[in-house]
N, C-alpha and C positions, 0 to 999 in steps of 0.2 A: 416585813421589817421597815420598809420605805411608808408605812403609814405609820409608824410607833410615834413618830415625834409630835403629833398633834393628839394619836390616847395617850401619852404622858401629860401632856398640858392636862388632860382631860382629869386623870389621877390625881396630877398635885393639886387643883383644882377640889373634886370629892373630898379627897382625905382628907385634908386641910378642915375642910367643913366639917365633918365629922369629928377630927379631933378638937375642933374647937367648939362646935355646935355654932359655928356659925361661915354658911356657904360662900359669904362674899369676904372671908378674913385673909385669903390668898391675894396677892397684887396680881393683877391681870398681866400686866408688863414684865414682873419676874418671872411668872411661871411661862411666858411663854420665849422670853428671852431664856431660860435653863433648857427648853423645847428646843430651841435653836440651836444651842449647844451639843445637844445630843446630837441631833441631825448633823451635824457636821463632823460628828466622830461615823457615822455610816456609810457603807459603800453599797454601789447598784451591785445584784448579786453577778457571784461569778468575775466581779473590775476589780480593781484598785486604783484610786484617786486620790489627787494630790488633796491637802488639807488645801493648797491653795487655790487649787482650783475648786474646791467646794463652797470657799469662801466667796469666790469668784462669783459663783452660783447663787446664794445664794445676794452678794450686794445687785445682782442683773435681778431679780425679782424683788428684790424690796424696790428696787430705783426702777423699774416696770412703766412705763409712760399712763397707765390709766389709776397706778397707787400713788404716782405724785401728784396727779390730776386730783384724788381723793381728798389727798394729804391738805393741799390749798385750797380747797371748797368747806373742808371740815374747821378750818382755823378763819375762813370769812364768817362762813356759820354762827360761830362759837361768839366774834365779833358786830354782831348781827344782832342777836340773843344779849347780848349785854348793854348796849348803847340803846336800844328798844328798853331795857328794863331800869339804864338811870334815865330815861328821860319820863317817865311812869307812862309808858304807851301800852306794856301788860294789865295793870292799873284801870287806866282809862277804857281797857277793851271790856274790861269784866265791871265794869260798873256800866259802861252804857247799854251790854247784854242784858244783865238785872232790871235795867228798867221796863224790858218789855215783854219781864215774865209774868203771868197770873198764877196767882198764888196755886190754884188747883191745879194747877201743869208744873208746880213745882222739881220734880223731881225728873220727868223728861224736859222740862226747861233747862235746870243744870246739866240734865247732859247735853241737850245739845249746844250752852255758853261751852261746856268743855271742849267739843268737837269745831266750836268755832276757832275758840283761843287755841289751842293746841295745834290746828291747821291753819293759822296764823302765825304763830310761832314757830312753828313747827321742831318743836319737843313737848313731849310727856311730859318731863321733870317739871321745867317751869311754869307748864297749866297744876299738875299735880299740888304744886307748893302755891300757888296764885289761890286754889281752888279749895283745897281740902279745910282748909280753917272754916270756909264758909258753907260750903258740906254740911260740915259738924254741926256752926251754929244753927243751921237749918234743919237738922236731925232732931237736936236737941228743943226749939223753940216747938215743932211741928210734934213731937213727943212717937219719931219714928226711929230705928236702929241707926245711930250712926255710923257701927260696917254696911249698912246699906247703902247710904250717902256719900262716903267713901267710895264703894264700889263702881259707884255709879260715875263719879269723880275720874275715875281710875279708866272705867270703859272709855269716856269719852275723851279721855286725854288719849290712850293708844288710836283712838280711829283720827285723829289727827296728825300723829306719830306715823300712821301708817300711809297716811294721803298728802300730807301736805308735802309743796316742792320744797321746803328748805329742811325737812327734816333729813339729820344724819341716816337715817334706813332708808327713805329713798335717795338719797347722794349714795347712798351704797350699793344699793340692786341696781340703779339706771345705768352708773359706773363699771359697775362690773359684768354687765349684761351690754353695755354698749347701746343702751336705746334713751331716745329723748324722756323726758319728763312727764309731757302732756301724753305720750302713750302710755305709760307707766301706772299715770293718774286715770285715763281711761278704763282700764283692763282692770285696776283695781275698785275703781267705783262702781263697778257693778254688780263685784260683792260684798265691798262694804256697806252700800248705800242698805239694800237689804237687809243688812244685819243689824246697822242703824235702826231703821223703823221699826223691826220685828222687838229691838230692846225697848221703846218708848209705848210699845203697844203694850208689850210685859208689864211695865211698867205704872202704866195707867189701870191695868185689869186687877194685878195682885196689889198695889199699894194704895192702902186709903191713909186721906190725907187732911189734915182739919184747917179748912178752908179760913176758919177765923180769924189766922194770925196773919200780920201783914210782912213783907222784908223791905226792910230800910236800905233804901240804894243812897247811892252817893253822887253828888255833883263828875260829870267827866267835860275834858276837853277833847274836842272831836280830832283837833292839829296834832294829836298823840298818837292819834289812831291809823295815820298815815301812811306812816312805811309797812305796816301788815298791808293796806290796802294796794301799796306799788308793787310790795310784793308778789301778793296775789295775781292783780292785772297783768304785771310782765312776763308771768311764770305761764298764765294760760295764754298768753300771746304766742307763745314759744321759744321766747329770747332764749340762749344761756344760762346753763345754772350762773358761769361766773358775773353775768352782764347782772341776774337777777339779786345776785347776794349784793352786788358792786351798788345798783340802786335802791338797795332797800337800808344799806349802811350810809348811803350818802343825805337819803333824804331825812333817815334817822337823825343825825347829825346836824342838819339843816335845820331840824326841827330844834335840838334841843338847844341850839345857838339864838335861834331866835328869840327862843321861851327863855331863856336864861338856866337852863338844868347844867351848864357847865362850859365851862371856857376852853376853850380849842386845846390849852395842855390837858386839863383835866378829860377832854372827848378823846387825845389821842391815850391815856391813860386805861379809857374806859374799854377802847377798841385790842388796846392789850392785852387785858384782864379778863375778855374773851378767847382770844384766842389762846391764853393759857389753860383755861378750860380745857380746849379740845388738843392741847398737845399730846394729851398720854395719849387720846385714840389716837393722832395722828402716829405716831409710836408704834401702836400696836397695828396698826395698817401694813406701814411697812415691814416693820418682823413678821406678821403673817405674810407677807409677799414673799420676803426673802424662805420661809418655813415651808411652802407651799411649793416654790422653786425646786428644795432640794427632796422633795416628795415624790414631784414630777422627776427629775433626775433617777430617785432610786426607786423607780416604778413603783409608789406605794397606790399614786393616782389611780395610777390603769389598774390595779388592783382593785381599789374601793369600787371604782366605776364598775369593774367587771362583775362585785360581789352584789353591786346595787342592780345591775341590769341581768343578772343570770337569769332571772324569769321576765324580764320585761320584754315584750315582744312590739309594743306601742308606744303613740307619743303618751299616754295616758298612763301606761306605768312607768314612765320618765318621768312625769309630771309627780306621779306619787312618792317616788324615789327621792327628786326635791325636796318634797314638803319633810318627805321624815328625815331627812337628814338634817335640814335649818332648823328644825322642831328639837331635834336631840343636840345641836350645837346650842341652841339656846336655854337648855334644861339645864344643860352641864355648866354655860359659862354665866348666864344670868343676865346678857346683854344682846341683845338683839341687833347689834348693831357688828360687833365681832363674831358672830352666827353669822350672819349676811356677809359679812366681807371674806370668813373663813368657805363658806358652802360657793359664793360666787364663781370662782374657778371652774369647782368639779361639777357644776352647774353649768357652765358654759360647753363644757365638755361631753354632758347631756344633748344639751340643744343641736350641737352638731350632729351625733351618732344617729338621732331619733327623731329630727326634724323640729321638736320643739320652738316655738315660737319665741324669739327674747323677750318681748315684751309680756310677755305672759309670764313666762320664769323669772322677770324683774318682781313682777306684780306677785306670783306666789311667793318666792321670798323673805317678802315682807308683810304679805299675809300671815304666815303661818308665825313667823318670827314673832312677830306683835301679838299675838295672838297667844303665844308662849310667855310672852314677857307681861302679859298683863295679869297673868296667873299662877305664876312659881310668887309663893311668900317670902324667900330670899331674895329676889332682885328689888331694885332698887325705886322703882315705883312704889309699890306695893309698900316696903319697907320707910317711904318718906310720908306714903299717908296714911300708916300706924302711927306712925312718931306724933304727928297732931296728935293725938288723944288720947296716948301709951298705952294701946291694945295690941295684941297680935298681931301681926300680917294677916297669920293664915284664917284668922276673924274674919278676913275681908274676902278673901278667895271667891266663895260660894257667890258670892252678891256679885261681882265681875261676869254681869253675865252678856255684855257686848264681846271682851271676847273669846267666849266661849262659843256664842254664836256665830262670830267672823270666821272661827275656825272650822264649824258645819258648814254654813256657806260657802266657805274654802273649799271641803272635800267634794261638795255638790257641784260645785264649780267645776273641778276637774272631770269629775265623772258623768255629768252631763255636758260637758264642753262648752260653757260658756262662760264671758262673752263669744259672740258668733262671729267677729268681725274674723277673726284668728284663723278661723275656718274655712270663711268663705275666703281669704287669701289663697288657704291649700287647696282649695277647690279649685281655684284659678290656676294655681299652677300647676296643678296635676291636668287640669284640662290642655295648657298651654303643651304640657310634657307630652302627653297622648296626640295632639297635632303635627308636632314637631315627628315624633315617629313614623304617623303614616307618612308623612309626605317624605 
């Protein structure tokens, strides 16, 4: 019963789709604010609790010191993402990409423009929409499938989604895992990068491409291109998420004062206007904090946990336990970002029981999440580059095949245990363990 209140989200969520035929027609924030609700009409079995002390319980885990940490990284973000895209610095990045594609590498060229701008940006959404019109006319000119072009659009925006520091799913795994960035970004580029090349090789084998037609790029300013680039550099330095979002909106901003893209009211206007973006998530962060709290309270946690680990006897089926559960939160809610931050806990809770490494559970996470989310045709990806060229979503599914692949390199990951670094820590400390006894 202490886990009902997250499968009722789950439910109104479903039905909703089904009665409407369409999966994303429920508000994320009511259904999980009605979730919250419920859960506070529940008691731990065998108790009785005040309504106000549930209440209680529940504001100590929305207000959680690493969901407000969340909460303010997600609304710099959001402001981050907008002042980069009035000053045309998304713009700038995708035209200077373009000029050093050749034509017969067309379609691994676009993916990897997408894997750059996306892990520049670091959102899917805004390479997806930067990208997909140009996709298309290049499907269209080159006389190859435009759901192909799409897809391809689609993969390489998640593998930026998935790596880059400023993207909301890593602010969510590192956050809720407690580990820095550049580990985060380690552990995961070992199976991304793989899945990467293995897409470009597909890509070059099964698609012929008529080399005749030329693509018309366009004049860029390099001074645009800027704060991706401080972003980048400060992020693999290891500064702070908050130090890294702080200088990549400053110099943003710097930028677009100089260039003239907008007058200091207008810049503080712009820096709003992102961060209204990301208020529902921040929203939803904390109701899941607070929903999560009283799950733990009515032992629904130690339940799941217990149901998840009945056969696990290894870190390795901890590790599987992970991936299916962010795998099935992100089927049901369409966001890979509210999967990450919902599984983050009873993931943490893993890692202790079973030795799991955090930096690795940060890193599954958000593999498998991404991975989900670049393949269900009702999320929102998928659905913004149908909308270019009023086809299907699920037209495009099949062709998504980065990540379909991230997601084999995901299970391979686990079951061969790599990256190795993970390892050779346990090794060390099992050695360190075994000394410490004899002596």
């Amino acid at each position: 019963m202490g886990l009902t209140p997250i499968l009722l989200f789950v439910v109104l969520v479903v039905a909703t789709g089904l009665i409407t035929n369409d999966i994303t027609a429920m508000p994320i924030l009511v259904a999980f604010f009605i979730s919250a609700g419920y859960g506070l009409c529940l008691n731990p079995k065998g108790e009785k609790v005040s309504f106000s002390e549930k209440v209680q319980t529940f504001c100590k885990g929305g207000g959680d010191k690493n969901i407000i940490l969340l909460v303010l990284i997600f609304l710099l973000a959001g402001a981050f993402y907008a002042v980069t895209i009035d000053i045309g610095a998304r713009d700038a990045t995708v035209n200077m990409a373009l000029q050093f594609v050749p034509t017969a590498m067309i379609l691994p060229g676009l993916f990897l423009i997408c894997c750059f701008i996306s892990f520049a940006m670091g959102t899917s959404m805004g390479t997806i929409t930067a990208l997909s019109p140009i996709g298309a006319g290049l499907a269209n000119s080159l006389g190859l499938p435009v759901e192909l072009a799409l897809g391809v659009v689609v993969g390489g925006a998640m593998f930026g989604d998935n790596l880059s520091f400023v993207s909301d799913t890593t602010i969510a795994a590192t956050r809720t895992q407690g580990v820095q960035l550049k580990d985060k970004f380690r552990a995961n580029l070992m199976v991304a990068l793989p899945a990467c090349l293995a897409t470009m090789v597909l890509l070059l084998i099964f698609v012929d491409v008529d080399t005749s037609e030329l693509i018309e790029t366009k004049d860029y300013d390099v001074w645009r291109i800027l704060p991706y680039l401080f972003i980048i550099g400060f992020a693999l330095t290891g500064f702070n998420v908050i130090t890294v979002l702080a200088v990549g909106i400053a110099s943003a901003c710097v930028v677009g004062l100089l260039q003239g893209s907008f007058t200091v009211l207008t810049m503080m206007h712009s820096i709003q206007k992102g961060m209204g973006w990301m208020q529902d998530l921040a929203m939803i962060a904390i109701t899941i904090g607070g929903i999560v709290a009283l799950m733990h309270a009515n032992g629904g946690i130690t339940w799941l946990i217990n149901r998840l680990t009945k056969r696990v006897t290894s870190k390795k089926g901890a590790e599987f336990s992970i991936a299916g559960l962010v795998s099935f939160l992100d089927i049901t809610t369409a966001n890979n970002t509210i999967a990450i931050v919902t599984a983050g806990p009873i993931a943490s809770d893993l890692n202790e029981k079973y030795g799991v490494d955090p930096r690795r559970t940060a890193s599954l996470l958000d593999i498998f999440s991404c991975s989900f989310q670049g393949l269900v045709p009702y999320g929102a990806q998928l659905l913004s580059a149908a909308a270019v060229v009023g086809i299907s979503p699920l037209a495009i599914t099949p062709y998504c095949w980065y990540p379909m692949l991230i997601f084999v390199f995901g299970l391979l990951a686990i079951w061969f245990n790599f990256p190795t670094f993970e390892q050779k820590n346990d090794d060390e400390l099992t050695e360190a363990s075994a000394v410490v006894k004899s002596r």
